[in-house]
N, C-alpha and C positions, 0 to 999 in steps of 0.2 A: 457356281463351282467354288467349293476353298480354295483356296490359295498358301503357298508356301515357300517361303524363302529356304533356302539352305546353304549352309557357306563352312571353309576349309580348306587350309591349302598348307602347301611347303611340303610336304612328304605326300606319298601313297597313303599312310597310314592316316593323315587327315580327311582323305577321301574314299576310300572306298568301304569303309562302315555307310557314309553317306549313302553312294550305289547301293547298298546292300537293303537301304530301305525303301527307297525308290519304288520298287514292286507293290508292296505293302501300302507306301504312299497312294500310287494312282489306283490301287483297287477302291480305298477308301475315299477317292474322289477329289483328290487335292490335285490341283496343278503346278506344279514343279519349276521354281527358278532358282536360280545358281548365280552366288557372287563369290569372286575369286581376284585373284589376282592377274594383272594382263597376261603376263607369259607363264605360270608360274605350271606345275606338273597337273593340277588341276582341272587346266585350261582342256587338253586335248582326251582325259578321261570322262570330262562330263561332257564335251561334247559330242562323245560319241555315244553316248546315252541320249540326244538325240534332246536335254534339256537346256532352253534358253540360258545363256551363261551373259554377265556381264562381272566385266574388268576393273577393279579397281585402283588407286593407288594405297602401293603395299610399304611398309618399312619390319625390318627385325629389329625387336626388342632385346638388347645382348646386356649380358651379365658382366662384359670385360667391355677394357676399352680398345675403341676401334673410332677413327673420325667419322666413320659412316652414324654413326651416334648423335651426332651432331646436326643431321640432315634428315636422319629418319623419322624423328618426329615428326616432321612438318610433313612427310610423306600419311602418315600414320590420321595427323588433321585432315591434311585433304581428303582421304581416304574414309574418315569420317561424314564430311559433307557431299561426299557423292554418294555413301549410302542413306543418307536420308533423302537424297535426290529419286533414287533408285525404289526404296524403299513407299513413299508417297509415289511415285510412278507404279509401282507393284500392285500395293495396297494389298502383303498377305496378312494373313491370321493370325500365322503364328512363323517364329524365325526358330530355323535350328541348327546348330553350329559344332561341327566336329573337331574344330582348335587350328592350332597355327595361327602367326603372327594379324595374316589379312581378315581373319575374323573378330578380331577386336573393336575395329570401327563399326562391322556390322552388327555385332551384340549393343554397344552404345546407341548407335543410331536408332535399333528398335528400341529400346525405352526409350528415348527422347519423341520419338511416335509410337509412345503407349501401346507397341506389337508385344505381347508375351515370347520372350524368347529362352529357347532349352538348350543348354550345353551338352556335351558327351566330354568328360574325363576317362582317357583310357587307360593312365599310369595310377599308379598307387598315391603318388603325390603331384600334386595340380602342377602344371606348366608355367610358364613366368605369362605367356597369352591369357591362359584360363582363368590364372589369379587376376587378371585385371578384368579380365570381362565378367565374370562370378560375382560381381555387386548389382549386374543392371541385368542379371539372368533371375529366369522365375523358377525356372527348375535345372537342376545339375544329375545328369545320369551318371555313373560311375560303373567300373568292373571289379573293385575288388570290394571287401569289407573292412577293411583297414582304411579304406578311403574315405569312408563317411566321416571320421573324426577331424578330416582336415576342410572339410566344408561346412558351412551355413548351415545350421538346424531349419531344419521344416524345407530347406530347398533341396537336400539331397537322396538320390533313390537308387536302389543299387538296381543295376538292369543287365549289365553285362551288355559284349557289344553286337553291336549287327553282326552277325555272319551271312557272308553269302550264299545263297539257298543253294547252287549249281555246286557248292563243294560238298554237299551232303548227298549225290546223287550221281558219286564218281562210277564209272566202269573197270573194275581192275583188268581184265581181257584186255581194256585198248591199252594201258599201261605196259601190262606184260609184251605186245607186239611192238609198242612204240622203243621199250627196252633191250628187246631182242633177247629176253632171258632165256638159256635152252633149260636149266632144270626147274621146272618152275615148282617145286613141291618146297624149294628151301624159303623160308622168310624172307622177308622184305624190308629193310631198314630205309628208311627216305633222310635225308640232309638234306637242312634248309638255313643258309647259313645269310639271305638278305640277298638284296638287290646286287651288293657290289660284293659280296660272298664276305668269308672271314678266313685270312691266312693263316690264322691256328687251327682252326676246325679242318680247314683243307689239309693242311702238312698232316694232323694227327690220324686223319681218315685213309691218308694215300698210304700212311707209315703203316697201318695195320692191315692195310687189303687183306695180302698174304694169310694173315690169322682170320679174317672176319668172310671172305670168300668161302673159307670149309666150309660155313655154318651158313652161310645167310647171302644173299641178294641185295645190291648197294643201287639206290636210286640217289646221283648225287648233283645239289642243285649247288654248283661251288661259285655260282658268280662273275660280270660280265670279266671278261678278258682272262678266268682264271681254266679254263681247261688245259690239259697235259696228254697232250696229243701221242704222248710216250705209252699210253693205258687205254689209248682208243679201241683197240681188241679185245679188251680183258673180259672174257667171259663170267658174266655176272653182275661188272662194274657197267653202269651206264652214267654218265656224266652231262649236263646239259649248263646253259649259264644260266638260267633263268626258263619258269615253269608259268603258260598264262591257261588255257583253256584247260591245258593236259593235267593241272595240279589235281583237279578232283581228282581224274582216277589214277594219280599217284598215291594221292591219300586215299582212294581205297584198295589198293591194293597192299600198302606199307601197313605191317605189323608194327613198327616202333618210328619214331620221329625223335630225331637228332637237331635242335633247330636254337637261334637265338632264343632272348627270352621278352622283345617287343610284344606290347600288349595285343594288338590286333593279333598276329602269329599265335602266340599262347593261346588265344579265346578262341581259333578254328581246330586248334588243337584237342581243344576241351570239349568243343561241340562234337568232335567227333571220333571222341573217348579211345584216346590214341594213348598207348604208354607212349612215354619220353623222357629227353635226357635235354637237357636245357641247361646253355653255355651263356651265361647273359654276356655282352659287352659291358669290360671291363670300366668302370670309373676313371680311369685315365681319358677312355673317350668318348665320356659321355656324363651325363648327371646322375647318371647311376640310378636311373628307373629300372630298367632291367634287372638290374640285381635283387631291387624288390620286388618285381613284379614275379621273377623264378621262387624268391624266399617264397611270399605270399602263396604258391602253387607248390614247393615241396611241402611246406606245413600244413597241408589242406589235403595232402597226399598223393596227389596228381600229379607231379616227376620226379626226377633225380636228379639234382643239382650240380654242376660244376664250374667254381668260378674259374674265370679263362686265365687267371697268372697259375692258377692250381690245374692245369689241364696237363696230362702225362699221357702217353701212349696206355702204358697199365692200366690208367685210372680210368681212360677212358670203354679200356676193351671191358675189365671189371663191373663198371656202371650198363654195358651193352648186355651182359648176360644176365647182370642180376635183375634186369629189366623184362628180359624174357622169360625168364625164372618165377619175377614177381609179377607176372604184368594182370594177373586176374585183381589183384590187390590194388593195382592204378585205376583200373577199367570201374570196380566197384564204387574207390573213390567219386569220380570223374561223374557218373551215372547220382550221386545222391547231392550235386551241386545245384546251387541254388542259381544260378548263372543259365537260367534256359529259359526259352519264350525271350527273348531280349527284344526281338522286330515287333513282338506282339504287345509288350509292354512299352516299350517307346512312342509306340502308334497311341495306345490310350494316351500316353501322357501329351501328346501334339493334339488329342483328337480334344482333352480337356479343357488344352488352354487356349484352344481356335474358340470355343466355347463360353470359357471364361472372356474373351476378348470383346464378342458381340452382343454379353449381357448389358 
């Protein structure tokens, strides 16, 4: 049987492109292990996938100082020599590596045991992990086409990211019951504002119910701790803190999506040629991916952009209609992107280099 390492951790967003190809994976006959960090969010996601996971030690690579800087390299070496440990214990084919911090030692470790290893970039601009593991990687997947000029010629391929397959095969029915909508002839707006939601998008969406209830259906995923129990009856508005099995058939039911502009998010967005309105997180709190990763997608024609210090009740209700207004013009866009087949193109490229390994 092949064999296949896979590795990523520190956010959802470094694991669950992973899960998403999983399926894909064992049709094609690979066996599935997982290196990750001992506690880290990764830990209890792949394990319930049901594949072998081993822990290793982790360090973050930060761009400020902090003492912990001091100590995390040696985290970072060790972490090094237990994936080569791991790795000669494995003996896969080929290594592929969705980012974050604890996959740098396993990208190194496979070239120093000559495994062919593949990266997934999912922002516009490589991460400070990716930049350092991208000299011992054989091939670098990418989502956007802006991204190619910042990596290595002949190693980068634009593929766009896994999507996971159950979000293309939502029920809106369970949505509308799970909702409790009673008129249900009106549209469906979804808000999708992250794990821990976003206080602007929530204050601007609560601020307009009143105008936005005439016209339309609020599905709102505002994040944990943030519901307002004050709007728990409000016919039309349903509010939840987070969305796990039920998102398909939110996303099929939702005519527009209102949502950050994280790349995984954007890319299920795209696969399932949703207009939207995309609020990236601001550069204050963040390295300002997002911002690109929304530009990258209004110029391409596939949402409407709004950066979050420039975010207005008007502006926002304004960007809500002209979305509904325009939305055959997103949908067309969205429909002629190049950004499709990504599970099916990443598999050829895993299936090449398991290949190229054994020659």
């Amino acid at each position: 049987m092949k064999k296949i390492v896979m590795t990523g951790g520190g956010t959802a967003g470094h694991v669950t492109p992973n899960i998403a190809l999983m399926p894909a994976l064992r049709s094609e006959g690979y066996e599935i292990s997982y290196i990750g960090s001992y506690e880290g969010i990764e830990k209890g996601l792949i394990e319930a996938q049901k594949v072998p996971y081993y822990g290793i030690s982790s360090g973050k690579l930060r761009r400020y100082f902090d003492v912990k800087n001091f100590s995390d390299p040696f985290k970072v070496i060790k972490g090094y020599y237990q994936s080569i440990r791991l790795l000669k214990k494995i003996k896969p084919d080929v290594v592929f590596s969705k980012g974050g911090f604890v996959s740098v030692p396993v990208v190194l470790a496979a070239k120093h045991c000559k495994i062919p290893a593949i990266i997934h970039e999912s922002d516009i601009t490589p991460g400070l992990a990716n930049k350092l593991a991208i000299p011992s990687a054989t091939k670098v997947c990418c989502n956007f086409p802006e991204t190619m000029k910042y990596l290595p010629e002949g190693k980068a391929v634009l593929t766009g990211s896994p999507i996971r397959q159950e979000l293309l095969n939502g029920n809106p029915s369970n949505a509308i019951k799970l909702c409790r909508f009673e008129n249900t002839e009106k549209p469906v707006i979804l808000i999708i504002g992250g794990s821990t939601g976003s206080r602007a998008i929530n204050t601007a969406i609560r601020d307009l119910l009143p105008e936005l209830l005439k016209r339309y259906n609020i599905i709102h995923l505002c994040g944990k701790g943030n519901l307002d129990e004050t709007l728990k009856d409000t016919d039309g508005y349903a509010q939840f803190e987070y969305a796990n099995k039920e998102l398909a058939d939110m996303f099929a039911l939702a005519s527009l999506v209102i949502s950050r502009a994280g790349a995984n998010a954007i890319c299920e967005i795209l696969a399932l040629r949703k207009p939207n309105i995309l609020i990236p997180l601001s550069a204050q709190a963040s390295r300002g991916d997002q911002i690109l990763n929304a530009a990258s997608f209004e110029k391409q024609g596939y949402s409407i952009v709004i950066q979050e210090e420039e975010l207005t009740n008007e502006k926002l209700l304004n960007a809500v209609n002209t979305a509904f207004e325009e939305k055959d013009r997103f949908i067309k866009a969205m429909q002629r992107s190049q950004l499709n087949n990504s599970i099916e193109k990443i598999v050829e490229l895993v299936n090449v280099s398991a290949k190229n390994k054994k020659k």
